[in-house]
C-alpha positions in Angstrom: 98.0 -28.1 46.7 99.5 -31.6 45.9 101.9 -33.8 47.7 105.0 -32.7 45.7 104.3 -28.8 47.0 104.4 -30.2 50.6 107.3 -32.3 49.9 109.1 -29.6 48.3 108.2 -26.9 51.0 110.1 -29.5 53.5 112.4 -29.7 51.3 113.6 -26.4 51.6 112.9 -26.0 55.0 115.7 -28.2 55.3 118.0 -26.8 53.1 117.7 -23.4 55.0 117.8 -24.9 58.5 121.6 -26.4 56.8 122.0 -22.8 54.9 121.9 -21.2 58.5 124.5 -23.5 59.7 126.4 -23.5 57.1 126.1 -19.7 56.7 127.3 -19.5 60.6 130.2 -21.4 59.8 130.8 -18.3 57.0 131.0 -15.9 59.9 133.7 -17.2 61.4 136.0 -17.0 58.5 134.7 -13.3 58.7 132.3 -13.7 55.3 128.8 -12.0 55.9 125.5 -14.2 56.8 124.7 -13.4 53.3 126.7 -15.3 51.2 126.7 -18.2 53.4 123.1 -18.6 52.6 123.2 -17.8 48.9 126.1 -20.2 48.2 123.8 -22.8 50.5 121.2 -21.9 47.8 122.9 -22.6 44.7 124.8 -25.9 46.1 121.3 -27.3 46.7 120.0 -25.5 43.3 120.3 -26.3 40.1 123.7 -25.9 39.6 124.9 -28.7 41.8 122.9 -31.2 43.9 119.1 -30.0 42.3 117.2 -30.5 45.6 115.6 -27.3 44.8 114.9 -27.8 41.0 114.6 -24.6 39.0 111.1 -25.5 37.4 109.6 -26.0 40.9 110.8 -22.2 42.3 107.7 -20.8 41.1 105.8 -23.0 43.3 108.0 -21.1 46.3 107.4 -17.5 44.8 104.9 -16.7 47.9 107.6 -17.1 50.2 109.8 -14.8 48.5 106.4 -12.1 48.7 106.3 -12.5 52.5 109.6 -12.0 52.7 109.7 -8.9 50.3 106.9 -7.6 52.7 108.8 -7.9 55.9 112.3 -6.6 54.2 109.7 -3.6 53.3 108.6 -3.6 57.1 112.1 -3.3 58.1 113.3 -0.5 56.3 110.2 1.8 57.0 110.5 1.4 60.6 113.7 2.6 60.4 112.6 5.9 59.0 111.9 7.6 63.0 111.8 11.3 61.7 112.5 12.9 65.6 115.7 11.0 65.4 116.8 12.7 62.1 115.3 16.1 62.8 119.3 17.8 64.0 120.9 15.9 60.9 117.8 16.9 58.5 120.0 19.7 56.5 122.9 16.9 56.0 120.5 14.0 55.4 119.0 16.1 52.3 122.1 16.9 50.6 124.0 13.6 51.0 120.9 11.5 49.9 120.5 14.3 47.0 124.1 13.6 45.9 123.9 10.2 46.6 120.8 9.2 45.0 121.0 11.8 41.7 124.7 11.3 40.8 125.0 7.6 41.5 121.6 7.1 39.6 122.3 9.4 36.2 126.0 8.1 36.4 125.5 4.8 36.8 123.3 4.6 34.1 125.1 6.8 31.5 128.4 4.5 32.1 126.6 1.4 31.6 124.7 2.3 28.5 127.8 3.4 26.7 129.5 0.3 27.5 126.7 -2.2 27.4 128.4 -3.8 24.3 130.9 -5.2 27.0 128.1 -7.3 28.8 127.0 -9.9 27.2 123.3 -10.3 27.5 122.9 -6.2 27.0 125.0 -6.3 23.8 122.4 -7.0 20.9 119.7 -5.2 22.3 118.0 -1.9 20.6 119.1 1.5 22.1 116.0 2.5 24.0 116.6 -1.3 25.5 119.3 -0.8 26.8 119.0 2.9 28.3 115.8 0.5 30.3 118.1 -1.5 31.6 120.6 0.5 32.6 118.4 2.6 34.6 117.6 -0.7 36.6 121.2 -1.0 37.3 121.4 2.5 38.4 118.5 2.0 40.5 119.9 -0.6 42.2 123.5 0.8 42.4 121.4 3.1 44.8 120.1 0.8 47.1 121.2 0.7 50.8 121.1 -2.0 53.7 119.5 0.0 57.0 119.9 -3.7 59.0 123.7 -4.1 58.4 124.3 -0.1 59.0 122.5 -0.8 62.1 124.6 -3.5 63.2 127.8 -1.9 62.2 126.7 1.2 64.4 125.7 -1.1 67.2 128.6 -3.2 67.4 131.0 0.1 67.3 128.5 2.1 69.8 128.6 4.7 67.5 127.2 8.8 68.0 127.7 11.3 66.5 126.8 13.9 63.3 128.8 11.4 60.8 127.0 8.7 62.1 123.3 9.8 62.5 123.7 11.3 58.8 124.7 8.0 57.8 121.7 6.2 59.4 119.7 9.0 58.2 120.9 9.0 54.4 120.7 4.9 54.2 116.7 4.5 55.3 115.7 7.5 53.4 117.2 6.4 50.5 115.8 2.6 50.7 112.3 4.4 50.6 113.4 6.9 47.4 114.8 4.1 45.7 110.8 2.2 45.7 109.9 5.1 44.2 112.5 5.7 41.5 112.7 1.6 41.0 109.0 1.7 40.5 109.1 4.6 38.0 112.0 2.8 35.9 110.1 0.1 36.3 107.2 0.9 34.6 109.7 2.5 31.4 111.1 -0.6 31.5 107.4 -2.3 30.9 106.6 -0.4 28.4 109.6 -0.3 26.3 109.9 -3.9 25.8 106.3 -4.8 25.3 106.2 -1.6 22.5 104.1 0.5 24.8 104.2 4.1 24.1 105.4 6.7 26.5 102.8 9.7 26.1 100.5 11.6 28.7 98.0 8.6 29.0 101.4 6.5 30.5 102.1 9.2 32.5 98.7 9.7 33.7 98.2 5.8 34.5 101.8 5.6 36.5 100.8 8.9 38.7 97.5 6.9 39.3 99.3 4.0 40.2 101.8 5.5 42.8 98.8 7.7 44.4 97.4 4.4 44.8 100.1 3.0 46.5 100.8 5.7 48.8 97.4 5.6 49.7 96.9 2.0 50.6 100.5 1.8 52.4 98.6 4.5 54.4 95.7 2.4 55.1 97.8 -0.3 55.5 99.6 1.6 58.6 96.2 1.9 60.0 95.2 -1.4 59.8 98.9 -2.8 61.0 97.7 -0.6 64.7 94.9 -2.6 65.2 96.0 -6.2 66.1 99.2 -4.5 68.0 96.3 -2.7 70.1 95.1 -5.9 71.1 96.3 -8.0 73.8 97.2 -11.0 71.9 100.6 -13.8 72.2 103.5 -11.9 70.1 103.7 -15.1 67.8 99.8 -14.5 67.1 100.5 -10.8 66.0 103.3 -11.8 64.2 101.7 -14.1 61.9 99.3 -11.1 61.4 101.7 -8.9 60.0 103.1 -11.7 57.9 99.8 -12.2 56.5 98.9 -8.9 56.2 102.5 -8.2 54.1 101.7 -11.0 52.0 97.7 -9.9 51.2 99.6 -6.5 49.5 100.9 -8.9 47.1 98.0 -10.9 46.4 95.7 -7.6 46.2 98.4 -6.2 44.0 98.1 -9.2 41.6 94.2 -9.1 41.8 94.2 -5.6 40.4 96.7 -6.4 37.8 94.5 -8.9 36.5 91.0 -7.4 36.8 92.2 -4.2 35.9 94.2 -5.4 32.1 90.1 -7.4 31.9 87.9 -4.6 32.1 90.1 -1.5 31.9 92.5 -2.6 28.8 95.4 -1.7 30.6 97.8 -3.6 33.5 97.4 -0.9 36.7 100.6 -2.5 38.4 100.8 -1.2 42.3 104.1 -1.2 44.0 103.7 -3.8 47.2 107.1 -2.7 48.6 106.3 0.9 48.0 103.1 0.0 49.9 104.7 -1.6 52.9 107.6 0.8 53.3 104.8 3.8 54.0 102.2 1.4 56.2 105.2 0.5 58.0 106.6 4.4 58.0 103.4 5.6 59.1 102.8 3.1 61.9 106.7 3.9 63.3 105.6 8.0 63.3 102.4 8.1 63.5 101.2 5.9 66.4 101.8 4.6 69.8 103.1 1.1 68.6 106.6 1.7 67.1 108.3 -0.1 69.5 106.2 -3.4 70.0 106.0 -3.3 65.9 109.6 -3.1 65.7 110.0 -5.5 68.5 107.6 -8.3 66.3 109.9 -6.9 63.0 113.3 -8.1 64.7 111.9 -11.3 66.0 110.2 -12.3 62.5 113.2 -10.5 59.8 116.1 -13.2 60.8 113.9 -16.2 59.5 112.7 -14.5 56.7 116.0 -13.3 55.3 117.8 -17.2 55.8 114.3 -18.3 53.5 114.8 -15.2 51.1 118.6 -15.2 51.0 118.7 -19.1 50.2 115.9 -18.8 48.0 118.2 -16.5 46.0 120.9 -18.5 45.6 118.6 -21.5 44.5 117.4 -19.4 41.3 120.8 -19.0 40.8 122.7 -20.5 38.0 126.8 -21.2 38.8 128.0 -21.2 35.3 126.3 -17.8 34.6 127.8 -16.5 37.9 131.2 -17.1 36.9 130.7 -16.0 33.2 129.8 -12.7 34.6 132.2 -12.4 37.9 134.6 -9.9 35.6 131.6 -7.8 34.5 130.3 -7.7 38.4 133.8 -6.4 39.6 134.2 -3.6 36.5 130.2 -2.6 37.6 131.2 -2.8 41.8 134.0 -0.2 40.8 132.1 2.1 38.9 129.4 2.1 41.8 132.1 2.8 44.3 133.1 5.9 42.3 129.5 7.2 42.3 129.6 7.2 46.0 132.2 8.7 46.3 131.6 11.7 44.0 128.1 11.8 45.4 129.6 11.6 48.9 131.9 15.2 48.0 128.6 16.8 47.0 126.4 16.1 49.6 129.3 17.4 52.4 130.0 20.5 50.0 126.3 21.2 49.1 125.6 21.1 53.1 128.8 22.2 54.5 129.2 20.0 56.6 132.9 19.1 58.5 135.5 19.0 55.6 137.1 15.9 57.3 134.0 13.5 55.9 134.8 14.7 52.6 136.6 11.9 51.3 134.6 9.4 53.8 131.3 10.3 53.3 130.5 7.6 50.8 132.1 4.6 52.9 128.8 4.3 54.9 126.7 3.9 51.7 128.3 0.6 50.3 126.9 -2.7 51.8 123.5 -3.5 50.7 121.3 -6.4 51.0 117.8 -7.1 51.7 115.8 -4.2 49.1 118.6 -4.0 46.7 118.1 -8.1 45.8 114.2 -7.5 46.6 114.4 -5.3 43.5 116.3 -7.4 41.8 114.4 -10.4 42.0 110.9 -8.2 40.7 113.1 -8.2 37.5 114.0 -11.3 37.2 110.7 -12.7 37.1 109.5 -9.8 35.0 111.9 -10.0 32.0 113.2 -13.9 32.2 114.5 -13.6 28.6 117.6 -11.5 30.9 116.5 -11.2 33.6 118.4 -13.6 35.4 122.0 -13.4 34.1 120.8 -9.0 35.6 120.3 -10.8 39.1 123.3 -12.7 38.8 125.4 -9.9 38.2 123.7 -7.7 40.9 124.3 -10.6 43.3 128.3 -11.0 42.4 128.1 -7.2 43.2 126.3 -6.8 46.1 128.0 -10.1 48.0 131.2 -7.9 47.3 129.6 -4.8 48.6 128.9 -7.4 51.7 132.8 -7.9 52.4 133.7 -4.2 51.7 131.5 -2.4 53.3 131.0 -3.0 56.8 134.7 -2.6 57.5 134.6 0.7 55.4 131.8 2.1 57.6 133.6 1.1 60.8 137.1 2.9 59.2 135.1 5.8 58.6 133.8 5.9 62.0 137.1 5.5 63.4 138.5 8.3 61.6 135.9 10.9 62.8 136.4 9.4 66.1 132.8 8.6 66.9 133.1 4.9 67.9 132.4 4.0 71.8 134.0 1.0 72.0 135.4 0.4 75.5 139.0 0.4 75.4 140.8 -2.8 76.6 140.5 -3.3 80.4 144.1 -3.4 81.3 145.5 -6.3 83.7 145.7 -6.1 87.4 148.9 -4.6 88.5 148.6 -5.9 92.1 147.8 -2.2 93.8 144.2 -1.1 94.1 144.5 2.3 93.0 141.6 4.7 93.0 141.1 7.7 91.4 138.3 10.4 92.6 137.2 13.5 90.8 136.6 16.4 92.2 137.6 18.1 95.5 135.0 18.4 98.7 134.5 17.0 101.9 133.1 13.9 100.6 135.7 13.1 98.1 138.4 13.4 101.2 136.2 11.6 103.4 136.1 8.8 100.6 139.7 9.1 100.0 140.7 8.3 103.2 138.2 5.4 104.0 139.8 3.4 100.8 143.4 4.6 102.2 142.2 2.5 105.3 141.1 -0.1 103.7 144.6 -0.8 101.8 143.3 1.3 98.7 145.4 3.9 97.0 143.1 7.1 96.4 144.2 9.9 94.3 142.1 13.2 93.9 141.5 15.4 90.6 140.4 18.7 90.9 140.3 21.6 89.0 143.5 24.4 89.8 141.3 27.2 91.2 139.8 24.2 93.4 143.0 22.7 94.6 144.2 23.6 99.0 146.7 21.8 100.6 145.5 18.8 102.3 147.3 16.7 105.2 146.0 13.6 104.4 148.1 11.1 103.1 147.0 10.7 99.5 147.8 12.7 96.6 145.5 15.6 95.3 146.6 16.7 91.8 145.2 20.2 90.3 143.9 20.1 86.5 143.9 23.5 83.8 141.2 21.2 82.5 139.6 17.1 82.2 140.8 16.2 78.8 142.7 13.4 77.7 146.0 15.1 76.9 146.2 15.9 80.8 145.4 12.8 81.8 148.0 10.9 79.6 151.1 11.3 81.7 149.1 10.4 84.9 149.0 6.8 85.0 145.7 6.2 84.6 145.5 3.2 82.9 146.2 1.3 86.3 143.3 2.7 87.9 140.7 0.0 88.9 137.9 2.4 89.4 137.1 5.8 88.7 134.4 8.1 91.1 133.3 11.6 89.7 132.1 13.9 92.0 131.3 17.3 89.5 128.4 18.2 87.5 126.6 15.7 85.5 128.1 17.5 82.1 132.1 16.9 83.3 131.4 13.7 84.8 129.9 12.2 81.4 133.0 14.2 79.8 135.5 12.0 81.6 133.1 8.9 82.2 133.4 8.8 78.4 137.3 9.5 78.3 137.8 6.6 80.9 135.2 3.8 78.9 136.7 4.8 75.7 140.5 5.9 75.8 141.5 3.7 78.7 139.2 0.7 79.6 138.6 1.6 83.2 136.7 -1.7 84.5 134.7 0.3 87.4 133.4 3.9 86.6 131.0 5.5 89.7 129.4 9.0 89.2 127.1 10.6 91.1 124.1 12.0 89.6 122.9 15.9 89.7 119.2 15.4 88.2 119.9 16.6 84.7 118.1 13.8 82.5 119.6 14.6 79.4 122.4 12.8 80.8 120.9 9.5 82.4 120.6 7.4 79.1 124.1 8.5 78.4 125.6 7.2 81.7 124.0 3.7 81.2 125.1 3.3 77.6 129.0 4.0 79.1 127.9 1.0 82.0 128.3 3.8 84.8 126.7 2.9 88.3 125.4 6.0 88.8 124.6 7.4 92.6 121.9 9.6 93.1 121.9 11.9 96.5 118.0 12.8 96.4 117.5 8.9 96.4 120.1 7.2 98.3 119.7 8.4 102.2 115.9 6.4 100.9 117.1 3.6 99.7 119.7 3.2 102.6 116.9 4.2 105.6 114.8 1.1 103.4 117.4 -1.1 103.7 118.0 -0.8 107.1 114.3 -1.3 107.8 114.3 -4.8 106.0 117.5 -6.1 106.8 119.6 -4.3 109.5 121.9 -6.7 109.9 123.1 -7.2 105.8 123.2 -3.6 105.7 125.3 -2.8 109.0 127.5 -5.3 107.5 127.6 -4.0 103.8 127.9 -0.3 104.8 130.6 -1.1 107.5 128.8 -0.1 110.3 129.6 -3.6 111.9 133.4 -3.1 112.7 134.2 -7.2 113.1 132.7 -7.6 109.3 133.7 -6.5 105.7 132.0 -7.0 102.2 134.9 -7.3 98.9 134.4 -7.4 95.1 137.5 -9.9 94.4 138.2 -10.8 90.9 139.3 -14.2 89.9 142.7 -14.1 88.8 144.2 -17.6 90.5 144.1 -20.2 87.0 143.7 -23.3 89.8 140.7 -22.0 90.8 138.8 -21.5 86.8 136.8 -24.5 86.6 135.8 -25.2 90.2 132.5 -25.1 92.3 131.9 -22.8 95.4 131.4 -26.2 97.2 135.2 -27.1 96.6 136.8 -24.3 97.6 138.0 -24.6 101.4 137.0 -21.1 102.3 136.3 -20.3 105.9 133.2 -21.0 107.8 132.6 -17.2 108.6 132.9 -16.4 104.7 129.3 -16.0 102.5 129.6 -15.6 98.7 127.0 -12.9 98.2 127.1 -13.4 94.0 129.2 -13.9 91.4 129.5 -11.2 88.1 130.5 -12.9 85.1 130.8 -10.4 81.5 128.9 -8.0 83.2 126.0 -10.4 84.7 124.8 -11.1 88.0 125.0 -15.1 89.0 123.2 -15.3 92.7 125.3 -18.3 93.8 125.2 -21.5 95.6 127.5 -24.4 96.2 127.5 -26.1 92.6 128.6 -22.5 90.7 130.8 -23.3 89.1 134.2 -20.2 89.1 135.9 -19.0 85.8 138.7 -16.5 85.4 137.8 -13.2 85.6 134.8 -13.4 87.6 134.2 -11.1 90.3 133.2 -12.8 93.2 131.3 -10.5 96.2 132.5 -11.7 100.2 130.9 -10.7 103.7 133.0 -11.8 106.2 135.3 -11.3 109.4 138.6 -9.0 107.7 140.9 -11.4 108.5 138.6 -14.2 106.6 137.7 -12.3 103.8 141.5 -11.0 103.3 142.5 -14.6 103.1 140.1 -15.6 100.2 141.2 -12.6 98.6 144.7 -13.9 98.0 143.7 -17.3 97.8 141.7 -16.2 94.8 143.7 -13.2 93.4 147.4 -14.6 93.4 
């Protein structure tokens, strides 16, 4: 290695440390991460400022194999079969229709109009028909990470959704396959190659191979994650390991066209995708290995993504931008017949019908990992194929995420927490469920200046004299619960089983923003996971007299006090809504000396405070204090 490769591998260190900033600034004008870094990559390229000259990008090839590796990595640890298994029948047909009808259409369309793209246009038939089976290939290609961060940010569940998530990673793993299939074709075609039994024979040798050592190349991944080494040590281990596939594939290639007469070409991305599938199933290390895969994946794709857009030329790019819009159409029409078949063929609700394909359109990471193999394969076109596939999938980029969350809107699967609405001046409470305790409850918050209101179902409803209303249900569901004003709750307790209270939990977080939801728990498990995803502080009977008889042991006095016990003292949540207070410390305020600030809760995190915290708007700030004291700070703060 000379002084011009380290100079050069500095070099583009820097440009991608500037491609992440400048791909950040991107975001905010609501462009993905993406194309921030490829248009980094082709400012610094050739086209404009040459830092990145185009003759020295083979010298940075290896980086683009680690980071093939790792994109591999990614997308088989995604495949978690028990997390499909109840979408399995849906997941078969929609990737069926979505794979076979996109791939066969895609390609037909393009091969009878390949006279209209430029670089395809003087090439013999059976050329042609290669290339557009590449296209069609990649028109099939799916982004897993960018599904995954759509269904995270809208907290989606649901049957639409986990077919979604299923049909996108199986796919990415089918599409290895039939990429390195058409591959292959491809090879042989243009170097004259004939297409009998003994190509056949060689390519099913080849893909045996390669399931084989992805495999053994699971097996091996389990090892360092067994040992108790630093994460940054084990991550370098599976970088290394990724990019030894590569260099072993290369090895073969060349030893095996020596002494055999013929190229055996193994598929590295084939090989990572099982290794990585069969350490996600098939061991005890899924999670640390997809831990390792998160932490490692965001560096790799600002290197891959900028190294993209350095081999790109800017002139081409625009030469082909009309050809990349006609070819970004006829891919949206294949997902969308494709979409039709798969919820036909598996019956599924008739309302995904004619949004079954909006899932399937962003792609990123394999879909330009594919297109990059070709590239360097077949330079002659390669390129001005990558450019086009770039213009297309930087468009599929901006259309697709909001698609996806549309769709998910429309089947009504997002969790997103409904705007909290503002403070209305009255603490209102609202209780599910009618016993002794909620009564009890009910009137404790009526004496503390709260006003309670009980829900209960119509066979459970008696006549109460208590001075709070109690208002019979036919049944929990939203359209009841419309006309009862519960938007200006400020917290909601459910006291029912743990099915109805996750029912109207979810009703509450979702449909009307309820800031403060309280239920108490029955022992079904199913249910805990669900409670915490919703943010419900959940009360559970068999631990709590416990926890409270272990409280009082340690600190009789804080507890007396919290529980109310101690009649001179009371504990308050108080939020923050007084705009001379945002920006001051605890140490300025002129509280009284009988008043402790226990914490403060800012977006849903616990500050444990002292003088120099510093108050915002909308913090919740916890008192212990005399009544008359902590009533005082209250309005001081709230008005």
């Amino acid at each position: 290695m000379d002084l011009n490769f380290f100079v050069l591998l500095i070099g583009f260190t820097i440009v991608s440390i500037a491609g992440y900033q400048i791909a950040k600034a991107f975001q905010k004008i609501k462009f993905p991460l993406i194309t921030g870094l490829i248009v980094t990559g082709i400012i610094a390229g050739s086209s404009v400022l040459k830092f990145i000259p185009h003759e020295s990008l083979p010298k940075l090839r290896f980086l683009n194999d680690i980071a093939l590796s790792i994109i591999a990595f990614s997308a088989g640890s995604e495949l978690y079969l028990k997390e499909l298994r109840s979408r399995l029948k849906s997941i078969k047909w929609m990737t069926i229709g979505q794979l076979v009808i996109t791939f066969f259409l895609s390609t037909g369309v393009i091969y009878f109009t390949a006279s209209h793209i430029s670089f395809m246009s003087n090439l013999t038939p059976d050329v042609k028909i290669a290339i557009a089976m590449l296209f069609g290939t990649i028109f099939v290609a799916r982004s897993p990470s960018s599904a995954i961060a759509v269904i995270n940010e809208m907290r989606a569940n649901g049957p639409f959704t986990k077919t979604a998530m299923g049909v996108t990673v199986v796919k990415d793993v089918l599409v290895i396959i039939l990429f390195a299939v058409c591959f292959a074709v491809t090879k042989a075609i243009i170097h004259k190659e004939p297409l009998g039994l003994l190509f056949l024979f060689f390519l099913f040798i080849e893909l045996t191979f390669s399931f084989a050592l992805g495999v053994l190349l699971g097996r091996i991944i389990q090892i360092p994650l067994t040992l108790k080494l630093n994460k940054h040590i084990k991550s370098v281990i599976i970088l290394l390991l990724g990019y030894s596939i590569y260099l072993f594939a290369l090895v073969v290639k060349v030893y095996s066209h020596q002494y055999l007469l013929h190229e055996i070409t193994l598929e590295p991305l084939l090989i990572c995708i099982i290794g990585s599938f069969v350490v996600t199933n098939y061991s005890k290390n899924r999670v640390e290995f997809t831990g390792l895969l998160e932490g490692i994946s965001p560096t790799i794709y600002i290197i891959f993504f900028t190294l993209t857009g350095a081999a790109l030329s800017f002139h081409t790019l625009i030469g082909v931008f009309w050809v990349a819009i006609a070819l970004f159409g006829l891919r949206i029409i294949t997902l969308i017949i494709g979409g039709v078949f798969g919820v036909v063929a598996s019956k599924d609700n008739k309302k995904f019908t004619f949004i079954a394909w909006m899932p399937y359109v962003t792609q990123a990471g394999v879909a330009l990992g594919l297109t990059t193999l070709i590239a360097n394969e077949f330079p002659s076109w390669g390129y001005e194929f990558e450019t086009i596939i770039i213009a297309i999938i930087v468009l599929n980029q901006l259309i697709g995420p909001p698609l996806f969350k549309l769709a998910i809107n429309i089947v009504g699967e997002s969790r997103l927490k409904n705007k909290t609405p503002d403070f209305d001046g009255v603490k209102d409470a609202i209780i599910f469920g009618l016993e002794n305790q909620s009564i009890a409850l009910a009137v404790a918050l009526k004496q503390h200046g709260w006003i309670p209101r009980i829900f209960c179902k119509t066979e459970d409803f008696i006549e109460s004299n208590e001075n709070f209303d109690i208002i019979p249900l036919t049944e929990f569901s939203l359209p009841n619960f419309k006309n009862l004003n519960i938007e200006k709750a400020d917290v909601v307790v459910c006291l029912l089983s743990d099915s109805e209270n996750y029912k109207i939990s979810e009703i509450m977080y979702k449909d009307f923003g309820i800031k403060d939801i309280i239920a108490r728990f029955n022992g079904s498990r199913v249910f805990l996971n669900k409670f915490n995803s919703l943010g419900v502080r959940i009360i559970d009977p068999s631990l709590a007299m416990v926890n409270l008889l272990d409280h009082f042991v340690r600190s009789p006095n804080a507890t007396s006090i919290l529980l109310g016990i101690d009649n001179s003292q009371d504990t308050i949540d108080v939020e923050i809504r007084n705009k001379d207070i945002h920006g001051l410390t605890l140490r300025d305020l002129r509280f009284p000396t009988d008043i402790i600030v226990l914490s403060v809760m800012r977006k849903g995190r616990i500050i444990i405070s002292h003088g120099f915290t510093r108050l915002r708007l909308g913090d919740v700030v916890t008192l212990v204090g005399s009544k008359e004291s902590v009533n005082n700070v209250r309005f001081k703060l709230e008005s």
